[in-house]
Phi, psi and omega in degrees: 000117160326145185240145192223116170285089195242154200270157160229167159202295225170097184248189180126127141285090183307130159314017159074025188329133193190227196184170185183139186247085167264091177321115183227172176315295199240131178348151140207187177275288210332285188317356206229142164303120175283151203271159160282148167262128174264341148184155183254139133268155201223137200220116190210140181259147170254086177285083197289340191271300171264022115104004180255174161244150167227123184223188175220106168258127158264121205270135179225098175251152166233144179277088194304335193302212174261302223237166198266164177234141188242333148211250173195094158296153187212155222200140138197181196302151206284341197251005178297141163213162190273121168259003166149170210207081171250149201288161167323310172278035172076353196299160165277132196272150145282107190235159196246139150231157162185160195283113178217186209245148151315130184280352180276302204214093173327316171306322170295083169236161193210205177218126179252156206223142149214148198279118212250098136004128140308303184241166168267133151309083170314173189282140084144052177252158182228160184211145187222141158232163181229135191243110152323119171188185203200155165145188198270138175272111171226144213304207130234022146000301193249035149236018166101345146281097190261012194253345165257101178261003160013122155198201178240133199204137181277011204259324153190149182229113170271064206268153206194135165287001176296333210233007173054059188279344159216185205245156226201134151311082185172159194261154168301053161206138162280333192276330155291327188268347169303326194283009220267170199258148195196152168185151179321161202218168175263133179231143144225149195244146184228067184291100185255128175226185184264178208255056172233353179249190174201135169281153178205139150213195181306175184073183206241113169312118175243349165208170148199101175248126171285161143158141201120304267064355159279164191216148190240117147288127180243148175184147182223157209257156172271344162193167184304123189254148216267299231190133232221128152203136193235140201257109160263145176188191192279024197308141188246148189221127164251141187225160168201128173060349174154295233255143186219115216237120181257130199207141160308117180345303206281341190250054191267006153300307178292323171319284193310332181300309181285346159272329191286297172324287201290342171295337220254286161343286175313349193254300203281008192278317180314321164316307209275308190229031169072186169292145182306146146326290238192161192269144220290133158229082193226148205220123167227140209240151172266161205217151178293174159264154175108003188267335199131170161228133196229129142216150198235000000 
């Protein structure tokens, strides 16, 4: 089977997550400005056996608006659900979920949760929750994304905001979350998987630790990133000079090809406009074909 390479640097793609302002009787999240997100953490067990993820995404939003917030929609995968919601300080939130269609594109469901604020979030104030949840990952194929085939598999596993694999800022419309407000964000990420396989996405590996038969990955980003996608599989690594290139047992031809080319690459961008700022840290990783190409 055939392959597709795709670059990382510091990822995720987002589900364009966002706002909009409709004057209505009573607040909603359509009606309310959506906050930006400034970083994520992200803490997730792989269960290969029951085929589910189980995590904690810790949220750091700010309210970019005018006007106060009062409370905080989140989007995630249809087959996903939320198991609590707590404030910085442990209190526990009160939130509504429930499964519903893009009011835009029927075919398209997920499970939108909304966050009840302890306080209104004032304009250019911040709030960070960390939201418990679990469930099963599955693609959207049949909303005309064909390339998100998402599930959880050992042969490769993909959490991607294409497949809402954790949960993201934002309401059932596309034409409200288009408006949202974004900018690169800071993550660090926590991966427990079992310990023949590896994880990798963008940014600079700061642990590993086994035990069990488990293996924990850690990696944090080196500057603020557009988009967190984090890949697993039975990857095998060749690395030289800052590049690290994760590649499938069967292709370590193509690997190597693909570190000597970009180291090559990397030379003539020097030639031509001197030398790096900073010391090379770019991390690529392959992908099956047909998922898509993601790159940062």
């Amino acid at each position: 089977m055939k392959h597709a390479i795709a670059i990382l640097a510091a990822i995720v793609f987002l589900m364009e997550c966002a706002a909009n302002s409709n004057p209505v009787a009573q607040s909603s999240p359509e009606s309310e400005s959506l906050p930006l997100l400034t970083n994520l953490e992200l803490v997730v067990s792989i269960d290969f056996d029951s085929k589910q993820v189980v995590g904690t995404a810790t949220l750091t939003l700010k309210n970019t608006s005018t006007t106060p917030l009062t409370r905080i929609p989140l989007i995630l995968n249809r087959l996903m659900h939320i198991n609590a919601v707590r404030s910085n300080d442990g209190t526990p939130m009160i939130y509504h979920q429930e499964i519903k269609s893009f009011e835009d594109y029927g075919i398209f469901q997920i499970n939108a949760t909304e966050v009840d604020l302890l306080e209104q979030l004032l304009p250019e104030a911040s709030i960070q929750i960390a939201v418990d949840y679990q469930g099963y990952l599955v693609g959207y194929t049949e909303v005309g994304m064909r390339y998100v085939r998402d599930q959880v598999d050992r042969s490769f596993t993909i959490l991607r905001e294409d497949a809402l694999a954790f949960p993201v800022v934002g309401v059932p419309s596309f034409s409200v979350n288009r408006t949202a407000p974004r900018n690169p964000f800071d993550f660090e990420v926590s991966i427990t998987v079992p310990e023949d396989l590896v994880v990798a996405t963008g940014g600079e590996q700061v642990g590993r630790m086994t035990h069990d038969g488990l293996i924990t990955w850690r990696y944090r980003s080196r500057q603020p990133a557009p988009y967190l996608i984090v890949a697993i599989a039975p990857y095998r690594v060749v690395e030289a000079d800052g590049l690290r290139v994760f590649h499938f047992p069967e292709d370590s031809a193509g690997a190597q090809g693909m570190l000597q080319a970009s180291l090559r690459a990397v030379e003539w961008l020097q030639e031509l406009f001197g030398p790096l700022e900073g010391s090379l840290a770019l991390n690529v990783m392959e992908i099956p074909n047909g998922w898509g190409s993601q790159a940062s």
